[in-house]
N, C-alpha and C positions, 0 to 999 in steps of 0.2 A: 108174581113179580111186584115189589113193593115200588113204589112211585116216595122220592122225599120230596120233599118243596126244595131245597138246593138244587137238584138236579133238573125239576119240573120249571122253577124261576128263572135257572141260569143266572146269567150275571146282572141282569135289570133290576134286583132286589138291592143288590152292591152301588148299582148307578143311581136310583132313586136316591139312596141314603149318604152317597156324593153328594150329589146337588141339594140337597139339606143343608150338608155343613157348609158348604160353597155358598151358598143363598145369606146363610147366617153369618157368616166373615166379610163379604159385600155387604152388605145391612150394616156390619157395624163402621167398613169405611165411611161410609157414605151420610151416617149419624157422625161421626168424627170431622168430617171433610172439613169445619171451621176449627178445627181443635189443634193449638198451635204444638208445635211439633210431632204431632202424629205421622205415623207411619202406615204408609196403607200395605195390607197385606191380600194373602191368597194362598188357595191350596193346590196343590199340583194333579191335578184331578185324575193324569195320565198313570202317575205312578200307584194313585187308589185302585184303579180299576185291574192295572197291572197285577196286583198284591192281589186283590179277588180272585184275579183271573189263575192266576199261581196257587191259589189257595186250595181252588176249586180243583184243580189235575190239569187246567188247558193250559196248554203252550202254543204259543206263535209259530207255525214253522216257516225257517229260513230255507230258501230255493239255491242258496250260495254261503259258501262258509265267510265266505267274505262280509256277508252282508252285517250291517250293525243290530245287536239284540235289543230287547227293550228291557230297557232297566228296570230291575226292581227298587217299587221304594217302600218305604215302610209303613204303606197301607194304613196308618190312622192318621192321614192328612194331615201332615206334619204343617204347619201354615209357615210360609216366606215372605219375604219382604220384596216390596213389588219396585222394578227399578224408574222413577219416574219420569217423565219426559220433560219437564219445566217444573221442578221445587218451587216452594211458593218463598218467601222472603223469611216468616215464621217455622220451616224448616218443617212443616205439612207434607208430604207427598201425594194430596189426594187429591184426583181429579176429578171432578162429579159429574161432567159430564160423561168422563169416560167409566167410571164406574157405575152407573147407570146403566151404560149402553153394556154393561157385562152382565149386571144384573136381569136384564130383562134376556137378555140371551141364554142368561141361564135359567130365567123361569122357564123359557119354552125348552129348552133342554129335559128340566122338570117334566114338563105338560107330556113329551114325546117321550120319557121313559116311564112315568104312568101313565099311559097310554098303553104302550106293551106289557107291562103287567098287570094291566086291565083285562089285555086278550088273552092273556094265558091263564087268567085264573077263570075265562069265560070260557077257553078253552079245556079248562081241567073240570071245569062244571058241567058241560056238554057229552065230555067222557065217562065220568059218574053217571048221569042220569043214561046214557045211552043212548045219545043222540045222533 
């Protein structure tokens, strides 16, 4: 029985390479944050992992027909425009402190899904050798 890396990774490969592009769109609000009219944006991170996750064969299952599914979205992190709480006068949306505090939430986001593909490739290494 052949082992792929998609199967062996799971979806941590998909979420590592989230929070890349996520990392990278905060970076540039937050270089922009005096740039007059700028608009801060973002990616829907929910509907990336969605799309992976649909990609891959797994589906969510509902316990109730009632209950609401999770949308699909279109998995290359389509980036949106973030609604802001107090526009600055220059027509800016960016708030730095609050973008900041995304940022760093998403480096540990980062850190904690490499982190698990750390273990599994420690994991897939321990299998080989026979451990």
């Amino acid at each position: 029985m052949a082992i792929t890396f998609d199967k062996a990774l799971g979806i941590h490969e998909h979420a590592l390479n989230a929070r890349v592009k996520r990392a990278e769109v905060l970076a540039n609000n937050l270089v922009n944050a005096d740039t007059p009219g700028f608009k801060a944006r973002d990616v829907d991170f929910q509907s990336m992992l969605s799309q992976a996750q649909a990609s891959q064969g797994v589906e969510m299952a509902r316990s109730h027909a009632g209950h609401i599914g999770i949308g699909q979205g279109d998995g290359d992190g389509q980036l949106m425009y973030r609604t802001p709480h107090q526009p600055s006068l220059d027509g800016n949306t960016v708030d730095a402190q609050q973008e900041q505090s995304r940022f760093m939430r998403n480096a540990m986001d980062y850190q904690a899904s490499f982190q698990f593909l750390s273990s599994k490739f420690s994991g897939l290494t321990k299998a080989i050798k026979g451990e």
